[in-house]
VMD Tcl script that draws the C-alpha trace (Angstrom):
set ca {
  {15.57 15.71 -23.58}
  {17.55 12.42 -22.54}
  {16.02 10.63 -19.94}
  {13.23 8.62 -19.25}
  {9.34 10.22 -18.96}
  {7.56 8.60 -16.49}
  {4.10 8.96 -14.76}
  {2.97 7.59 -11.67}
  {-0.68 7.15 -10.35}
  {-1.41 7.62 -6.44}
  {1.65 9.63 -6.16}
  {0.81 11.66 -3.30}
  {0.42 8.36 -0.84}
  {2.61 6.32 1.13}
  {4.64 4.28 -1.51}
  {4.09 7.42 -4.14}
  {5.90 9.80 -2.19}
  {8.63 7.45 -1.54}
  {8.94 6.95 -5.51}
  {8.52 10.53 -6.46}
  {11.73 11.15 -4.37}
  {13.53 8.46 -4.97}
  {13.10 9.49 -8.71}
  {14.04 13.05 -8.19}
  {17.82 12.05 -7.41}
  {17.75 10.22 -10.23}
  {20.00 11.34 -13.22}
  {18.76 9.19 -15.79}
  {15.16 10.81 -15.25}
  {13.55 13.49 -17.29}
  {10.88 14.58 -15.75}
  {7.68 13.18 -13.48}
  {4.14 13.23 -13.95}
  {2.67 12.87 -10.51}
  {-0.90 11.49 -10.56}
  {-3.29 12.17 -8.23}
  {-7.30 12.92 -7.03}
  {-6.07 15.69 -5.40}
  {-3.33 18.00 -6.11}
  {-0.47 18.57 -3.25}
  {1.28 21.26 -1.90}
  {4.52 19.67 -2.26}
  {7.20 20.47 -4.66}
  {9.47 17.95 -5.60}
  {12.27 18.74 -8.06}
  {11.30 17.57 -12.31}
  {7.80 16.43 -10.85}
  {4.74 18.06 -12.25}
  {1.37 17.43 -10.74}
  {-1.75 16.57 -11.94}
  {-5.45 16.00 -10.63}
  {-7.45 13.54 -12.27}
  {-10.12 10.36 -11.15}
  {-8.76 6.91 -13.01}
  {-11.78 6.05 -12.69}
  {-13.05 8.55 -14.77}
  {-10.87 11.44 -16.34}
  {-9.32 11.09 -20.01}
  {-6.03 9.65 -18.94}
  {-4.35 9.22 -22.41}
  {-2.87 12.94 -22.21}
  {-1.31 11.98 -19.21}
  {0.68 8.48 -20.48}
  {0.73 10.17 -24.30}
  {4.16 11.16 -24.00}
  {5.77 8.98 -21.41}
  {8.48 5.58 -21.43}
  {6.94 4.05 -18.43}
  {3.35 4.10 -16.06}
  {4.17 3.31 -12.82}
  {0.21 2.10 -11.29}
  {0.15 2.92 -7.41}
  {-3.17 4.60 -6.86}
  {-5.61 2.68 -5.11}
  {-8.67 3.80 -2.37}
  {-8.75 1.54 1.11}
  {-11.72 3.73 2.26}
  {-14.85 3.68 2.85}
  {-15.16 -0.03 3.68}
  {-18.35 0.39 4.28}
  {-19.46 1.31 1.08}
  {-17.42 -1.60 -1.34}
  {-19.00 0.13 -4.47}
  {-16.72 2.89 -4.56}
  {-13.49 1.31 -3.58}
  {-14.66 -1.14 -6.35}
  {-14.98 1.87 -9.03}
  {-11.24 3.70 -7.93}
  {-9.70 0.31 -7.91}
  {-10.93 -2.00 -10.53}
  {-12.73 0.40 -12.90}
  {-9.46 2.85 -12.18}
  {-6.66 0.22 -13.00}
  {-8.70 -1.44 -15.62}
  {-8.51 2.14 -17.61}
  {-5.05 2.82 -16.63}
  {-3.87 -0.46 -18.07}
  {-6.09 0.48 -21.27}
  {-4.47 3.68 -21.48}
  {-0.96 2.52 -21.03}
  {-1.95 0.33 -23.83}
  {-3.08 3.30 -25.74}
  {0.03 5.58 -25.24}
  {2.70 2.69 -26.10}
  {4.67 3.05 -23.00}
  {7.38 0.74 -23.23}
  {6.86 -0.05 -19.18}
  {4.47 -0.53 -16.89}
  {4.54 -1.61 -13.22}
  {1.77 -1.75 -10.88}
  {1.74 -2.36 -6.94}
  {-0.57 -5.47 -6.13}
  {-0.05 -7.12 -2.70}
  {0.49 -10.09 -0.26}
  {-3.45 -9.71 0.27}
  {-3.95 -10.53 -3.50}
  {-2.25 -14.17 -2.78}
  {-4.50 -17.41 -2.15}
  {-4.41 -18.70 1.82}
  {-2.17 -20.90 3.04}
  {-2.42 -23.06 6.27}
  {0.81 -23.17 7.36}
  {4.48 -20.96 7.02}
  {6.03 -22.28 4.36}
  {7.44 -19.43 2.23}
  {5.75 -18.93 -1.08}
  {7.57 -17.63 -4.44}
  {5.59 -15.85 -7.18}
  {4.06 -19.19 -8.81}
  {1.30 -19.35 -5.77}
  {-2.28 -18.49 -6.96}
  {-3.05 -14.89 -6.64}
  {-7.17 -15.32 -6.03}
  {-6.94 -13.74 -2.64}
  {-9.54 -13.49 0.12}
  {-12.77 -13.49 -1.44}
  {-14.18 -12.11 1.97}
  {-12.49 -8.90 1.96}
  {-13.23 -6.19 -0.28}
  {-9.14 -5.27 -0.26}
  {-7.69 -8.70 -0.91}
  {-10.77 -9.22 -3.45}
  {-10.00 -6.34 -5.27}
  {-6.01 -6.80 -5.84}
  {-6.62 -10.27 -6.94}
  {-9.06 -8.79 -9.37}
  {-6.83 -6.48 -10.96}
  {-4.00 -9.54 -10.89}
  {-6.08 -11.31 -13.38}
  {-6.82 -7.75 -15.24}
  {-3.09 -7.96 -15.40}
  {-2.70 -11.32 -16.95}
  {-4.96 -10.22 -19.62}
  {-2.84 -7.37 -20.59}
  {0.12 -9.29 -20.44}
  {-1.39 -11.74 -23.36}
  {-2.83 -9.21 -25.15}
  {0.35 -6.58 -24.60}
  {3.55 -8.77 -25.02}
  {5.04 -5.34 -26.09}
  {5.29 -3.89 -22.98}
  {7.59 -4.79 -20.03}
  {5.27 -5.22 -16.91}
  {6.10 -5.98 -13.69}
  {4.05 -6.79 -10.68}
  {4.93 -6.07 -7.19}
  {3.32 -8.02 -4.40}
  {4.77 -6.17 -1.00}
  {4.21 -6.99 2.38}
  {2.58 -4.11 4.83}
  {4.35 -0.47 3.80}
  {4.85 1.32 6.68}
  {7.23 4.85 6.67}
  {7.26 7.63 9.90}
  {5.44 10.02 7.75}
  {2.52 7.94 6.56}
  {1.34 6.80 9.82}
  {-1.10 9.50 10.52}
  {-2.75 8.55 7.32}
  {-2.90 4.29 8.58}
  {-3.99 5.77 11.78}
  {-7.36 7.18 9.87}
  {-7.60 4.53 7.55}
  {-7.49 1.78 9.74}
  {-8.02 2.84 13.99}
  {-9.85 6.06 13.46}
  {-9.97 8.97 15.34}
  {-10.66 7.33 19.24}
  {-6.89 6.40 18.66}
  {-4.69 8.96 20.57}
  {-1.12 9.22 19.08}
  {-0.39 9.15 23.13}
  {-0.78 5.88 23.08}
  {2.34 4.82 20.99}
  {4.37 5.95 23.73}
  {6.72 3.67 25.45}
  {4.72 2.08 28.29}
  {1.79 4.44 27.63}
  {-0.53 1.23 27.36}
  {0.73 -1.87 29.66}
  {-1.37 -4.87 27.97}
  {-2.07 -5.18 24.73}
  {-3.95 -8.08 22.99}
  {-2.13 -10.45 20.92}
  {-3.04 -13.82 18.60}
  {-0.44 -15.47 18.41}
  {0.02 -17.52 15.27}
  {-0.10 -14.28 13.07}
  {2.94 -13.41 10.81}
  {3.68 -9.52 9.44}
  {5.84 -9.17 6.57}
  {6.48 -5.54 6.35}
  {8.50 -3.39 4.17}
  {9.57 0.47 4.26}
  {7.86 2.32 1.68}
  {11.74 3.70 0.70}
  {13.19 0.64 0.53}
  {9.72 -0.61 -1.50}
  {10.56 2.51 -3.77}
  {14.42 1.56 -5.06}
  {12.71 -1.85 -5.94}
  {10.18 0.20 -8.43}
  {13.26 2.36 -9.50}
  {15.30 -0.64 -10.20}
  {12.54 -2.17 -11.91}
  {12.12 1.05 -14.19}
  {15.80 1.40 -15.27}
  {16.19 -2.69 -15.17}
  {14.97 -5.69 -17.98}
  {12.98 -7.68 -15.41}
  {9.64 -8.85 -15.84}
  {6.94 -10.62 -14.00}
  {6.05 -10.57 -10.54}
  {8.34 -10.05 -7.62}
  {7.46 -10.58 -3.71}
  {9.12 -7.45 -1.48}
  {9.39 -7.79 2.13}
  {12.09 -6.25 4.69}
  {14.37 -8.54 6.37}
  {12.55 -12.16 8.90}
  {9.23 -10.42 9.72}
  {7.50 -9.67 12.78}
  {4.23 -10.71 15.24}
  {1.53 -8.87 17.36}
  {3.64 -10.19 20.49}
  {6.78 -7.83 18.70}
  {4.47 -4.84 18.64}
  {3.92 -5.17 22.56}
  {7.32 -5.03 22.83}
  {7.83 -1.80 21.09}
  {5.34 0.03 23.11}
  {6.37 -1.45 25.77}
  {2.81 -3.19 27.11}
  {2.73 -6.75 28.56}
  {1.50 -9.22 25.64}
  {-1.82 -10.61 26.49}
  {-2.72 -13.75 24.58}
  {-6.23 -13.62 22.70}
  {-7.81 -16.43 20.64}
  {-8.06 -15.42 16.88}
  {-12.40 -16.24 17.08}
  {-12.40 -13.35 20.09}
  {-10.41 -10.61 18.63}
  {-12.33 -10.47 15.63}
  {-15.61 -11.15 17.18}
  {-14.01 -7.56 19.61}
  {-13.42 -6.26 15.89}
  {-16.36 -6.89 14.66}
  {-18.35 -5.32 17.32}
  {-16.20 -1.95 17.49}
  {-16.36 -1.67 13.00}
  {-21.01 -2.19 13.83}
  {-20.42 0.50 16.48}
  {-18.67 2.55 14.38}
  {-15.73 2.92 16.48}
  {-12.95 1.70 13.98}
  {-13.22 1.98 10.31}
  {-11.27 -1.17 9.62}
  {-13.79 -4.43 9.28}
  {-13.23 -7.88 10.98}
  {-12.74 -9.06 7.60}
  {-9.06 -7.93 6.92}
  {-8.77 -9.27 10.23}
  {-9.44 -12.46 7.95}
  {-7.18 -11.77 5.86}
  {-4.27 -11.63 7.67}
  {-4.87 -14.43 9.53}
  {-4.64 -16.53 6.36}
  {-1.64 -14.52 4.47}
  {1.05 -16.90 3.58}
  {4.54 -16.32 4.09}
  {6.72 -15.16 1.05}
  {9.68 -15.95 -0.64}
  {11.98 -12.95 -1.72}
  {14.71 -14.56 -3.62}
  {13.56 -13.61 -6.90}
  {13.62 -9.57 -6.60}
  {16.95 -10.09 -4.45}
  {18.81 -11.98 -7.32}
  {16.84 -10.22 -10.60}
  {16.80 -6.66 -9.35}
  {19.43 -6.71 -6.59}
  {17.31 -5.38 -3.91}
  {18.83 -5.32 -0.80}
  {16.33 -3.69 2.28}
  {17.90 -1.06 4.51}
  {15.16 -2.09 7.28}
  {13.59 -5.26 8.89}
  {9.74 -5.79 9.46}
  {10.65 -4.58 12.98}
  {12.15 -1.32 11.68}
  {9.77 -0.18 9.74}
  {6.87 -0.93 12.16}
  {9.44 0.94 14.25}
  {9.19 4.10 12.48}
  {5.26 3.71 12.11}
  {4.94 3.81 15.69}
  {7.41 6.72 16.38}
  {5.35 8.77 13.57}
  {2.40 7.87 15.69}
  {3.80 9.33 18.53}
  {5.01 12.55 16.90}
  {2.43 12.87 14.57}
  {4.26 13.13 11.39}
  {2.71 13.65 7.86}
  {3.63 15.16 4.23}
  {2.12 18.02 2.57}
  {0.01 16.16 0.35}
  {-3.91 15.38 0.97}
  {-3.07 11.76 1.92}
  {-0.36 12.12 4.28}
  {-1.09 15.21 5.45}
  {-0.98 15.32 9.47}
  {-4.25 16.55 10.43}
  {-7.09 17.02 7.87}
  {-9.66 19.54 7.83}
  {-11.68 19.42 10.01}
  {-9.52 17.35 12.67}
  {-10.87 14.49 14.48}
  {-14.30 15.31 14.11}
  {-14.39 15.85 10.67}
  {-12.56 12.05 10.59}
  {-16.17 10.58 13.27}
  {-18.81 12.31 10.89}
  {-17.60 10.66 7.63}
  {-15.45 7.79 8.68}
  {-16.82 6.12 11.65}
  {-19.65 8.05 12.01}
  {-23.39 8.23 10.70}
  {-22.37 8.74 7.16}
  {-20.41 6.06 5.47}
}
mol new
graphics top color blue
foreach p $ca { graphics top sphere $p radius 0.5 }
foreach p [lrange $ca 0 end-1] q [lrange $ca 1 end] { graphics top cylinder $p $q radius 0.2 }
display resetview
C-alpha cells in the first residue's frame, strides 16, 4: 500500500487526538497505529488502536513495520509520587527511542517542551540554540530535559534517522480542558466558575508570560514535519502570548495583583492540604520560562497558527464551562467515579 505507516505514542491525549485527526484527512497516509495505556472508544478513520505501557510492553511489533514514530506519550500525574512519572517518562521514551532504533523507521519526532529549556531572567526571545537543562526543581521540567539529552544521544548514535524535536508552549484545545482541569485544579474546581463574571477577582503576578499554542494548530506542525526534510528542534507557539492579568479578562473578574513569593507560598499550602494536585514547584517553573523565538518552524516548515495564546486559552475556558471531553480515557468528560473518585486518588489520602 502507498503511503506512509506511522505510529504515534500517547495518542489518545490532548496533542494525540489532534494528530490522529489531522492524519486521517491525510491522503498521503496509509494507515495509523494509535498508542496508548488504555484503549479508546473512538474510531477514527485508517487508525488502529493499541494498549501497551512504554515503560514496559515489547514495543518493537508496534514500530516493526512503520516509516515514522511520532513520541507524544508522557504521564503529568501523580506529582506526588515522582517515581512513577519518572518510569512512564524517562524509562518509557528511553525504550521508545531504542525501539525506533530497532525497527529502522526512517522518522522520528518527539514532543519535548518550553519547560525542558534553561531559565532566563529577562524576555528576550530565545531560538533553539538555548540550553535545554530545565528546572531541576520540578519533576515535569526535570524530566523533558532528561529525555532532551536521551535525544542527543540518539541523534549521535542514529544519524540515519530524521528526528525532530518540538518544544511547544502550553497546548490548550476546548475538548481537553476537563482533562487540565483534573490534572492540574482538581475536583474543588467547579466548571461554573469559567463563566463570564462568575468570579469578580482573581489573583494575578504580574511579570509572568504564557506562550500557548492550540493542540490543532501544534498538530499540522507534526504533520508537516512527517511529510517534510526538516530536522532538529523547532519552538511552536500561537501568535504574541498572553498573562494572568489576560485570563481575568476572559472571565471577566477584576485583576488583583499578588507578589510571586505569596501565590506560591497560597500554592504550596493548598498542594500539603491536598486541595490541588498541581505543586508550587511548576509554579517555579513558569515563573522562570523564557520567551521563545518561532522563526525557525515558520520559515523551515511553513507553519502558520490559526490561533493566538489568547485564543486558545479562549477555547480552554469555554470547554471549562461546557464541560467538553473526547471519548478516550484521557479526555474523557467525567471519569468513573466522578469527582470523588478524582479526591480519593488525586488529592486525597492516597497519592
Amino acid at each position: 500500500m502507498d503511503g506512509m505507516r506511522i505510529a504515534v505514542t500517547g495518542a489518545t491525549g490532548n496533542i494525540g487526538t489532534s494528530l490522529i485527526r489531522a492524519l486521517a484527512g491525510d491522503d498521503r497516509v496509509a494507515s495509523v497505529r494509535g498508542i496508548a495505556r488504555r484503549r479508546p472508544e473512538w474510531s477514527v478513520p485508517g487508525t488502529e488502536w493499541v494498549a501497551a505501557d512504554l515503560a514496559e510492553d515489547d514495543l518493537d511489533p508496534l514500530f516493526s513495520d512503520r516509516d515514522a514514530v511520532v513520541h507524544l506519550g508522557w504521564l503529568l500525574q501523580p506529582a506526588r509520587d515522582p517515581a512513577v512519572t519518572w518510569r512512564a517518562n524517562a524509562i518509557g521514551s528511553k525504550r521508545v527511542f531504542e525501539a525506533a532504533a530497532r525497527a529502522e523507521v526512517k522518522s522520528l519526532i518527539y514532543s519535548s517542551s518550553i519547560a525542558s529549556y534553561s531559565p532566563r531572567a529577562d524576555h528576550r526571545p530565545v531560538d533553539e540554540s538555548w540550553p535545554t537543562d530545565g528546572w531541576p526543581g520540578a519533576a515535569y521540567s526535570r524530566e523533558k530535559a532528561y529525555v532532551e539529552r536521551l535525544l542527543d544521544l540518539f541523534e549521535a548514535r542514529h544519524p540515519e534517522v530524521r528526528t525532530v524535536r518540538f518544544r511547544p508552549g502550553f497546548v490548550f484545545k476546548r475538548k481537553a480542558a476537563a482533562e487540565q482541569r483534573r490534572l492540574f485544579a482538581g475536583p474543588f474546581l467547579p466548571g461554573r466558575l469559567a463563566t463570564p463574571r462568575a468570579v469578580p477577582a482573581m489573583p494575578v503576578v504580574d511579570g509572568i508570560r504564557i506562550q500557548a499554542v492550540h493542540a490543532d494548530d501544534l498538530a499540522e506542525a507534526f504533520r508537516s514535519a512527517l511529510f517534510g526534510t526538516a530536522a532538529g528542534a523547532f519552538n511552536v507557539a500561537g501568535e504574541s502570548d498572553t498573562d494572568m492579568r489576560s485570563i481575568a479578562a476572559m472571565l471577566g473578574a477584576r485583576p488583583v495583583p499578588m507578589p510571586f513569593t505569596a501565590a506560591r507560598a497560597a500554592l504550596a499550602t493548598a498542594y500539603r492540604a491536598r486541595l490541588v494536585p498541581a505543586p508550587p514547584e511548576l509554579l517555579d517553573v513558569l515563573d522562570r520560562l523564557p520567551v521563545m523565538d518561532t522563526a525557525r518552524v515558520r520559515s523551515e516548515l511553513g507553519w502558520v497558527p490559526h490561533h493566538s495564546a489568547d485564543e486558545a486559552l479562549g477555547e480552554f475556558i469555554e470547554g471549562l464551562r461546557s464541560g467538553a471531553g473526547l471519548p478516550t480515557p484521557p479526555l474523557r468528560e467525567k471519569t468513573e467515579g466522578g469527582r470523588a473518585h478524582e479526591l480519593a486518588t488525586g488529592v486525597g489520602r492516597r497519592p
